[in-house]
C-alpha positions as CSV (number, residue, x, y, z in Angstrom):
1,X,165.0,114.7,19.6
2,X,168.2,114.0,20.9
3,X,168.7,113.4,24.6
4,X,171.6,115.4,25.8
5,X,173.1,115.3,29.9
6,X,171.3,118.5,32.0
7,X,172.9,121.7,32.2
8,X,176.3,122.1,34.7
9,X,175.0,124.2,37.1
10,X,177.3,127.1,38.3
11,X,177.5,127.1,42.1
12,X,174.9,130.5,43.2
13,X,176.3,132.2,45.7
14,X,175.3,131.2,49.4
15,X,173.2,132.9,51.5
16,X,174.3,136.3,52.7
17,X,174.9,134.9,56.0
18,X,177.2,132.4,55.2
19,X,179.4,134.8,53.2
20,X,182.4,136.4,55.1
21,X,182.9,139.6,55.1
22,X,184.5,141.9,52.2
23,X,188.1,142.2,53.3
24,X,188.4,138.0,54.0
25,X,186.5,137.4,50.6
26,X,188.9,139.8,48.9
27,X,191.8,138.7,50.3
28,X,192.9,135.9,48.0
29,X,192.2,137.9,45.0
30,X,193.8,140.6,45.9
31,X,197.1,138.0,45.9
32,X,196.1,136.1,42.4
33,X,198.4,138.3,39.8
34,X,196.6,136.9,37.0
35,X,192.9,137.7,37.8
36,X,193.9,141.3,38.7
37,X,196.0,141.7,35.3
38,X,192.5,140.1,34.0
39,X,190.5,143.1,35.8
40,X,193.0,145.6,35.1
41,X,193.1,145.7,31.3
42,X,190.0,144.5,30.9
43,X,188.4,147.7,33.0
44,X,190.6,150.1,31.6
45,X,189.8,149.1,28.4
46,X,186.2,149.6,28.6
47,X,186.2,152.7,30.7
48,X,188.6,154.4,28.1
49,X,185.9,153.5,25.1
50,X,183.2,154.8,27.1
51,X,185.2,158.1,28.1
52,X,185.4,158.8,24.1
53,X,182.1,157.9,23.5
54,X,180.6,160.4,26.2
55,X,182.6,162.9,24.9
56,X,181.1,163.1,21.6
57,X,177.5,164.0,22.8
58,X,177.5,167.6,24.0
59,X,174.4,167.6,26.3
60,X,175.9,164.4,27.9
61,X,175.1,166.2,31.2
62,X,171.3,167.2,30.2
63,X,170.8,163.5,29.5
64,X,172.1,162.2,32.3
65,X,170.0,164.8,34.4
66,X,167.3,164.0,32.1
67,X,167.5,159.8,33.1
68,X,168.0,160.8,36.6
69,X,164.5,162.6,36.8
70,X,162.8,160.2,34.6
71,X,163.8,157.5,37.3
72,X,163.4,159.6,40.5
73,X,159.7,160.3,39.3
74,X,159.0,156.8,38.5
75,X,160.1,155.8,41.9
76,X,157.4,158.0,43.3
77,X,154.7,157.1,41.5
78,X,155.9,153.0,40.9
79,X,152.4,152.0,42.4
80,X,150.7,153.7,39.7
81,X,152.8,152.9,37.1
82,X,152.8,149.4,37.7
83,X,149.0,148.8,38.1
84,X,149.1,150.8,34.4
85,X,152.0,148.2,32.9
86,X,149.8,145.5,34.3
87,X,146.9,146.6,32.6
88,X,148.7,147.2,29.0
89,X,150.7,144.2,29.1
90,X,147.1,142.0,29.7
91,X,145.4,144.1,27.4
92,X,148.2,143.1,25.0
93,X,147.5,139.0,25.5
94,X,150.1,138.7,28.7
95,X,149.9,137.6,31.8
96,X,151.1,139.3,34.6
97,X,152.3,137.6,37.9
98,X,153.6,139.8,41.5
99,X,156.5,138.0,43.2
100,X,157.2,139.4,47.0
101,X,160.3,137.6,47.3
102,X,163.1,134.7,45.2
103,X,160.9,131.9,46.7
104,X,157.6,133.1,45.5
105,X,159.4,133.9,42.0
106,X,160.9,130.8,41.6
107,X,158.0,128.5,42.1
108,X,155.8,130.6,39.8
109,X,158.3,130.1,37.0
110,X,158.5,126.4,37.6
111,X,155.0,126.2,37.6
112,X,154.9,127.9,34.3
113,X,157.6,125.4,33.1
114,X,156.0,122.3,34.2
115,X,152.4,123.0,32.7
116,X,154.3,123.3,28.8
117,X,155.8,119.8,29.6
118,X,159.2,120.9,28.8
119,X,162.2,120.0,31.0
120,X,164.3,122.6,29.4
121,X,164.6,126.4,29.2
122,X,167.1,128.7,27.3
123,X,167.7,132.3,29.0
124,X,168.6,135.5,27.9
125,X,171.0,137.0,30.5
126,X,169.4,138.1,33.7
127,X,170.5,139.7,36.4
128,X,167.4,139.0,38.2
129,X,166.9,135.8,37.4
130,X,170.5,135.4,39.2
131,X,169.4,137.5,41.8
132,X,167.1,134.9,43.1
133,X,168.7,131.7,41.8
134,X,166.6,130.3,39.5
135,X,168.7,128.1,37.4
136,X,169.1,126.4,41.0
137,X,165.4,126.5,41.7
138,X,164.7,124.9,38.3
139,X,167.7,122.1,38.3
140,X,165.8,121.1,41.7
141,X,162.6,120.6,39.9
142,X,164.3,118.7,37.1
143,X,164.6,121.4,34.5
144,X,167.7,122.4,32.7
145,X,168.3,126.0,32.2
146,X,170.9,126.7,29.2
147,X,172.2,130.7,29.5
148,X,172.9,132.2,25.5
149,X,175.0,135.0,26.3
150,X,178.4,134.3,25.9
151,X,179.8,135.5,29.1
152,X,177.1,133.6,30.6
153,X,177.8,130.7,28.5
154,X,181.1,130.9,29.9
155,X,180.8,131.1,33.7
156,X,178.0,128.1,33.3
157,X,180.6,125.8,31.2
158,X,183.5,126.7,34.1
159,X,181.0,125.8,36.7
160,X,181.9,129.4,38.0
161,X,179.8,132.7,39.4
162,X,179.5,136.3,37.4
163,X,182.0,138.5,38.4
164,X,180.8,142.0,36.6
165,X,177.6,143.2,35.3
166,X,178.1,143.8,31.7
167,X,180.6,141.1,31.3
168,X,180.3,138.3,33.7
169,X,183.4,136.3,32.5
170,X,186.0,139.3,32.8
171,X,188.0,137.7,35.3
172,X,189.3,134.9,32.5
173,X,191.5,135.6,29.7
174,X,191.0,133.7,26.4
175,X,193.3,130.6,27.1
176,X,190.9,130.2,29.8
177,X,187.9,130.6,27.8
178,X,189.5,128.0,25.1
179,X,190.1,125.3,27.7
180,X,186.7,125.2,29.4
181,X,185.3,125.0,26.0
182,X,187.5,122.3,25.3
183,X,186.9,120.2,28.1
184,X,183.2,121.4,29.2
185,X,181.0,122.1,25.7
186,X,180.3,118.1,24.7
187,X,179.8,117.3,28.1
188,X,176.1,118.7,27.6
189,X,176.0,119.5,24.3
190,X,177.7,119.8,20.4
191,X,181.1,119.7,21.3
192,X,184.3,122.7,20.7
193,X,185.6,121.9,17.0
194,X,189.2,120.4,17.2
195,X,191.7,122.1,17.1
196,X,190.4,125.3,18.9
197,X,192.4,127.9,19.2
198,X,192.1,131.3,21.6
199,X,191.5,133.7,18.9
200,X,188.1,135.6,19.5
201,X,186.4,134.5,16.5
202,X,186.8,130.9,16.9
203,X,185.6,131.1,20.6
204,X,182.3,133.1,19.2
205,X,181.9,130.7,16.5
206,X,182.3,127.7,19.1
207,X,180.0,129.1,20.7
208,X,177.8,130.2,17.8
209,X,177.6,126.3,16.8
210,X,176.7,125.0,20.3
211,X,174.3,127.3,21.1
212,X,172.5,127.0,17.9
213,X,170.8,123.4,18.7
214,X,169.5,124.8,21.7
215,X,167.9,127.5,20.0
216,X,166.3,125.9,17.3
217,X,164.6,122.7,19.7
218,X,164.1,125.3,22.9
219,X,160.3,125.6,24.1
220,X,160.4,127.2,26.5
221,X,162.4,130.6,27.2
222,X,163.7,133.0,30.2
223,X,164.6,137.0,30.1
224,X,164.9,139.4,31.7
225,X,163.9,143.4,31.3
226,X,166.1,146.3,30.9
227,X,163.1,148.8,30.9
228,X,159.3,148.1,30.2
229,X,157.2,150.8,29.3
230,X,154.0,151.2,31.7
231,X,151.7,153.1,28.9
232,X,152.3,150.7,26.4
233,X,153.3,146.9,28.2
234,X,156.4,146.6,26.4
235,X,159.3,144.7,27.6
236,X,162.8,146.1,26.2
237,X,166.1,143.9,26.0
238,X,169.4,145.8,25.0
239,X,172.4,143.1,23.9
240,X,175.3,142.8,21.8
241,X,175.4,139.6,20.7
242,X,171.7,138.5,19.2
243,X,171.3,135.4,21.3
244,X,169.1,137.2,23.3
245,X,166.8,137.5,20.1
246,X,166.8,134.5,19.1
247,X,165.5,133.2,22.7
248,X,162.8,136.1,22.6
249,X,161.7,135.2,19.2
250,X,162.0,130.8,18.5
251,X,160.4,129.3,21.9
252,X,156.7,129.1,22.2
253,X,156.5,130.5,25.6
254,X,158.5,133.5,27.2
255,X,158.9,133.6,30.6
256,X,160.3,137.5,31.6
257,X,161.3,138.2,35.1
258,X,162.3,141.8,35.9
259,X,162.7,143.7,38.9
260,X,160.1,146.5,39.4
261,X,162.0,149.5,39.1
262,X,162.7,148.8,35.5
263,X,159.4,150.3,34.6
264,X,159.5,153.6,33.1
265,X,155.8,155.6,32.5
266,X,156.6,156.2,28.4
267,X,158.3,155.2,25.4
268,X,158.8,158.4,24.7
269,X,161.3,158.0,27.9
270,X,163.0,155.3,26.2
271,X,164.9,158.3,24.1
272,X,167.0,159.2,27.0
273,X,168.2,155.7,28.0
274,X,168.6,154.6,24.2
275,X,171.4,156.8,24.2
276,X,173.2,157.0,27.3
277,X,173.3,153.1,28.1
278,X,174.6,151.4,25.5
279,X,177.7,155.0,25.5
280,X,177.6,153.9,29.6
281,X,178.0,150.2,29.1
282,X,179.5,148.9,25.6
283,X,180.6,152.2,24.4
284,X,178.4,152.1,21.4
285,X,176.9,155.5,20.2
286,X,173.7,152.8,19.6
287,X,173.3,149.4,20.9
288,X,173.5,146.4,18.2
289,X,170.3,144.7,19.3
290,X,167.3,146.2,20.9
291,X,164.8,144.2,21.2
292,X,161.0,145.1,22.1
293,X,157.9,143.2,21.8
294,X,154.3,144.1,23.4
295,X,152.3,141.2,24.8
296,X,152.0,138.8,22.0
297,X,151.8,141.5,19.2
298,X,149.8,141.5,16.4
299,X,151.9,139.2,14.6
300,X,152.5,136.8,17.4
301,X,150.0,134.1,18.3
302,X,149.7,130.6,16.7
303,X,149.8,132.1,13.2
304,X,152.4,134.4,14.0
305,X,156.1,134.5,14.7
306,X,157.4,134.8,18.3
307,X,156.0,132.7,21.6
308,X,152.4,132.5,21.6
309,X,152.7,132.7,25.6
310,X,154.3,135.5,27.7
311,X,154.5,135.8,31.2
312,X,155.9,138.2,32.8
313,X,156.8,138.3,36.7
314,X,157.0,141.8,38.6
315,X,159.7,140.6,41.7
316,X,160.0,142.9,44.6
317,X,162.6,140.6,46.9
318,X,163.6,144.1,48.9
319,X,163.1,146.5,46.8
320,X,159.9,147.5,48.7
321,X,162.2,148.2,51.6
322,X,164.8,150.1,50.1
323,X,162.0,152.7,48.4
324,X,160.4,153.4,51.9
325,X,164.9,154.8,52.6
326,X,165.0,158.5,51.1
327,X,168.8,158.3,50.8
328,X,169.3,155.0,49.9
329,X,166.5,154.9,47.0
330,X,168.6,156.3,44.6
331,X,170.5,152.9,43.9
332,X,166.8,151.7,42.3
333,X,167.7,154.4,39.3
334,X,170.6,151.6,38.2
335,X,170.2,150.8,35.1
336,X,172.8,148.4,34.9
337,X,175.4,149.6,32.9
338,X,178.5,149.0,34.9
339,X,180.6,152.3,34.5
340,X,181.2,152.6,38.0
341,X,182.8,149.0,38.1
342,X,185.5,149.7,35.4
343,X,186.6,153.5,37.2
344,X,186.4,151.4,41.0
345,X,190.0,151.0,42.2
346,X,188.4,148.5,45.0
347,X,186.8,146.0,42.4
348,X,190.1,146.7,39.8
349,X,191.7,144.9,42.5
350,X,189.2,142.7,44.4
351,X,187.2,141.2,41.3
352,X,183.4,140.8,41.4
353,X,182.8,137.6,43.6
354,X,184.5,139.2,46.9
355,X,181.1,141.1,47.0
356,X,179.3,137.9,47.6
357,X,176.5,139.1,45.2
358,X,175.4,139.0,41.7
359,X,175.5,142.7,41.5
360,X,179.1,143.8,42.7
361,X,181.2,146.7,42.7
362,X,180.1,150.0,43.7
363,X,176.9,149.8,43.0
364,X,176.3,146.0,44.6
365,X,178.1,147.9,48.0
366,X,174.4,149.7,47.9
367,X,172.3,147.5,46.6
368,X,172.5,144.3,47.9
369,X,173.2,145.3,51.5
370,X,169.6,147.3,51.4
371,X,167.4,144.4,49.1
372,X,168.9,142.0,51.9
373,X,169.8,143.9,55.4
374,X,172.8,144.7,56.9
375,X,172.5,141.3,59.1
376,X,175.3,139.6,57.9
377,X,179.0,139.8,57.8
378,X,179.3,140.5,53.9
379,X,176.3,143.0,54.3
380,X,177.5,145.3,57.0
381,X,181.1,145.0,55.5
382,X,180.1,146.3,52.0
383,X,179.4,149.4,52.6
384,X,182.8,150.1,53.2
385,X,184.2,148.1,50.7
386,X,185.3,151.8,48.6
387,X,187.6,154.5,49.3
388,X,184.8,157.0,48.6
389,X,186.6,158.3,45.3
390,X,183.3,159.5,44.0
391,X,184.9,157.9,40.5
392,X,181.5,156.3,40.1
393,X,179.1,159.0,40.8
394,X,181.0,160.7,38.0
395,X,180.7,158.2,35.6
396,X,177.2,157.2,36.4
397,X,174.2,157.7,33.8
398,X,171.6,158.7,36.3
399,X,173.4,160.2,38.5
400,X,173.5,157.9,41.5
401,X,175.5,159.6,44.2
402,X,177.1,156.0,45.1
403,X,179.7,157.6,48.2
404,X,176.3,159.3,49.8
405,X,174.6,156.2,50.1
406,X,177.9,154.0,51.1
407,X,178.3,156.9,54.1
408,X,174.5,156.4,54.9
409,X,175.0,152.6,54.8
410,X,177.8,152.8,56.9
411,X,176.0,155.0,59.7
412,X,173.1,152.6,59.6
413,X,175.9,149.6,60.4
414,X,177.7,151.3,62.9
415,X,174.8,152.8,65.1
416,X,172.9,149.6,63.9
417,X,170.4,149.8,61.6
418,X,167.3,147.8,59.8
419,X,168.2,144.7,58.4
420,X,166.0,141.4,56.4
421,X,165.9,138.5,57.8
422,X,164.1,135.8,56.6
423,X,162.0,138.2,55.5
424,X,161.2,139.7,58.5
425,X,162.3,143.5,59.1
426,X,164.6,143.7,62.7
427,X,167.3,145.8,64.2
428,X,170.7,144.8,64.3
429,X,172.8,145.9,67.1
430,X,175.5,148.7,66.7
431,X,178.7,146.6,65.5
432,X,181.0,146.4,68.4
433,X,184.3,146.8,66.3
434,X,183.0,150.4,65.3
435,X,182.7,151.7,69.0
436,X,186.2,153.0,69.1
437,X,185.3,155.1,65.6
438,X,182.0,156.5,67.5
439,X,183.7,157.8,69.9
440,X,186.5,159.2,67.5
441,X,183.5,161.0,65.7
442,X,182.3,162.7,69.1
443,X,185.7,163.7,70.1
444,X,185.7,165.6,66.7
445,X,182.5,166.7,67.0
446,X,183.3,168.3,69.9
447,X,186.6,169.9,68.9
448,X,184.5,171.5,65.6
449,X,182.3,173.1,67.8
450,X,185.0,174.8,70.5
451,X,187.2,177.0,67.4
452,X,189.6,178.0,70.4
453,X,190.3,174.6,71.4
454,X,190.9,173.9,67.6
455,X,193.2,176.5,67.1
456,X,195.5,175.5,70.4
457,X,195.4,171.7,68.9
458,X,196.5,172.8,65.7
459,X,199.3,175.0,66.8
460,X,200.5,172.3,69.8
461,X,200.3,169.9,65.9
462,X,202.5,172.7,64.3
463,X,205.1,172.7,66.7
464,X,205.7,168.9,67.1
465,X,205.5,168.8,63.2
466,X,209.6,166.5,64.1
467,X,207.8,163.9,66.0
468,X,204.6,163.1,64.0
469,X,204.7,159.3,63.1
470,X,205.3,157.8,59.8
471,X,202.3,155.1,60.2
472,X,198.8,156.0,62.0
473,X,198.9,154.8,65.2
474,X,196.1,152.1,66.6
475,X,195.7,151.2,63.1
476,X,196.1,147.9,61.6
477,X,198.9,146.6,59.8
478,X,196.3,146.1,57.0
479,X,196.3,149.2,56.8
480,X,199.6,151.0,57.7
481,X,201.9,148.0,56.0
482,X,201.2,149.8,52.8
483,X,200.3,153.3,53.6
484,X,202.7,156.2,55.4
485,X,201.0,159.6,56.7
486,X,201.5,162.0,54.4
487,X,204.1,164.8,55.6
488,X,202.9,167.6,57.6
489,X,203.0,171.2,55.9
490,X,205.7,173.7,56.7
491,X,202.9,176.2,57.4
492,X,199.5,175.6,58.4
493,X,196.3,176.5,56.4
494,X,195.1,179.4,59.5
495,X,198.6,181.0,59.4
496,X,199.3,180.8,55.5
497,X,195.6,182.6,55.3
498,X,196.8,185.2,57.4
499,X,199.6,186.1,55.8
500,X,198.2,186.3,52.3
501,X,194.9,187.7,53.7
502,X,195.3,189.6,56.9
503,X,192.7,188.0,58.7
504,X,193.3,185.5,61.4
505,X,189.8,185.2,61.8
């Protein structure tokens, strides 16, 4: 076999606490013309195809209704459901392992590693697997981790981080793509063919060719989930591109590691998200490669195709903690789809890796601040990293109401809330720099409730209409550099209902 150099590895992204906040990590990318003309066409793009796509199915709205229920009941019941996956996927020849946290994760899967003797994985993309950093984990214990997708394939070659969910590399254009394959592919494996051009088909095909080595000596392989069934054990991996299969198929031992949420109680529920994820997501009325596989399987096995191991690894790491919130539970129902990253005007502009997390945009703002606490600067600044649009609640398959939990979030910062550290649950202390907003809230407060006061601040408002300001005073120039007040009415909203209803009341 030939020897080839270990995989780059992509710098993970630090802990949460030595992240700065959203508006500093945004900054620079908010000033780079090229990665938001990146973002911009590559987001409207896909949110266009997906708005045709939804609009074809008629009870659009049932189904989404439908996923949301399927998901809120599972959440109920996920002790009982995941006990019953446990016992069908062992049934089935598996092997179940429980992971509390990324530490406890990681070392099981290294174990598992080490005892085949291999020094080399290949991985079907894997949010979680990012999630806890286990390409890092495993490069520490001397094992090379090689990611098939291509997106994947790309941000590994450019020694880069995921910026979006479905598409990891959309922040570089193709003259990008071309020159890291150029420079980066026989550094560690079968080289670019020369000349390479930018055309989409000879990147794939590049790709294609490198990747296929890996595949066909590869041991050893790494997925994750998007759903496994608790009645039956089954694991189920939606992709575009077939890489994913052939890592779930060639290697003698699969290794899957998926988030607990992803269990749904039966396949008969799989009908729902079979048609509203790949619409969500790709903008496919069906997605090009599902696959699902059950243990080992009948056919599996030393005299069978596929791995004749499977492991699969249930990881909490915070999601425990953000059941026990009633509000901010909801964000478990993400099924990863990322529609409410291509309608966000905050990641259109800011990119993915100014959220400091594998999982950004709207729905990393809720996510990662509740798996890992509001204790640090890029935690307690997400949740307001959004101009509360509610574009993604609108576009979101299961119905996550994204603004609510941002506004709960954002209470839970500013009066101080529960936060993780080092896996210990603590309080954090209200944030000093939201005092003066407190006490802006109270002062309304108390206006709302005294309708007479109300009604003399408006009409005192009315008459000095001439001398309001063009820019919100105490606000920073952040803000009012490129904002203005909008103009005050000519007639206020009590005195124009008067006149067309008679009431003043």
């Amino acid at each position: 076999m030939p020897a080839f150099p270990a995989s780059p590895a992509s710098p993970a992204f630090p802990a949460s606490s030595a992240l700065p906040a959203f508006p500093e990590a945004a900054r620079d990318a908010v000033r780079d013309d090229v990665l938001r003309a990146n973002l911009r066409h590559a987001t409207h793009t896909i949110r266009d195809k997906r708005a045709r796509a939804v609009a074809e199915l008629e009870d659009w709205d049932r189904l989404r209704a439908a996923g949301k229920a399927v998901k809120d009941h599972t959440l109920r019941h996920l002790d009982r459901y995941l006990l019953q996956l446990e016992e069908a996927v062992t049934a089935a020849g598996g092997t179940v392992h429980w992971a509390a946290d990324a530490e406890e994760a990681n070392r099981i899967v290294t174990d598992l590693v080490r005892a085949t003797g291999e020094r080399e994985v290949v991985k079907v993309k894997s949010m979680a697997t990012q999630e806890i950093g286990l390409n890092e984990a495993l490069e520490a214990a001397g094992i090379a981790a090689y990611e098939t997708d291509l997106a994947e394939l790309i941000v590994q070659l450019g020694r880069d981080r995921p910026s979006h969910i479905l598409v990891p590399a959309i922040h570089r254009n193709r003259a990008e793509i071309r020159d890291i394959f150029r420079t980066e592919m026989g550094n560690w494996g079968r080289p670019a063919p020369d000349p390479l051009g930018d055309d989409p088909r000879e990147l794939a095909e590049a790709a294609r060719l490198h990747l296929r080595e890996k595949f066909l000596r590869a041991k050893v392989a790494v997925s994750g989930a998007n759903f496994m069934v608790a009645e039956t054990g089954t694991m189920v991996v939606f992709e575009s591109e077939g890489n994913g299969r052939m890592c779930l198929t060639l290697p003698e031992t699969l290794i899957s590691v998926v988030g607990i949420e992803k269990v749904v109680p039966t396949f008969r529920d799989l009908e729902i998200f079979l048609q509203t994820l790949p619409r969500s997501s790709t903008a496919e009325r069906m997605n090009p490669y599902t696959t699902m596989w059950t243990g080992l399987g009948p056919s599996r096995g030393a005299d069978g195709d596929g791995p004749s191991a499977f492991h699969l690894v249930l990881l909490d790491n915070g999601r425990t903690d953000t059941l026990a919130d009633e509000t901010g539970r909801q964000a478990l129902r993400c099924i990863r789809c990322s529609a409410c990253l291509n309608v966000c005007p905050v990641y259109e502009r800011a990119g993915g890796h100014a959220y400091g997390s594998v999982y950004p945009g709207p729905i990393g703002a809720i996510l990662s601040p509740q798996l890992r606490g509001t204790g640090s600067a890029i935690d307690a600044s997400l949740p307001f990293a959004s101009t509360l649009c509610g574009a993604c609640y609108e576009v979101c398959p299961v119905a996550i109401d994204i603004p609510e939990v941002l506004v709960h979030l954002r209470e839970r910062v500013a009066q101080g809330g529960p936060a993780t550290r080092d896996g210990i649950r603590v309080r954090i202390r209200p944030a000093r720099r939201h005092t003066a907003e407190r006490a802006a809230m109270r002062a309304a407060r108390l206006l709302m409730d005294h309708p007479g006061a109300l009604r003399a601040g408006e009409r005192l408002l009315a008459r000095a209409r001439r001398l309001a300001p063009r820019r919100l005073p105490g606000a920073g120039r952040a803000w009012t550099d490129t904002r203005e007040l909008p103009a005050l009415p000519a007639e206020s909203f009590r005195d124009w209902w008067a006149r067309e209803r008679g009431n003043p009341q």
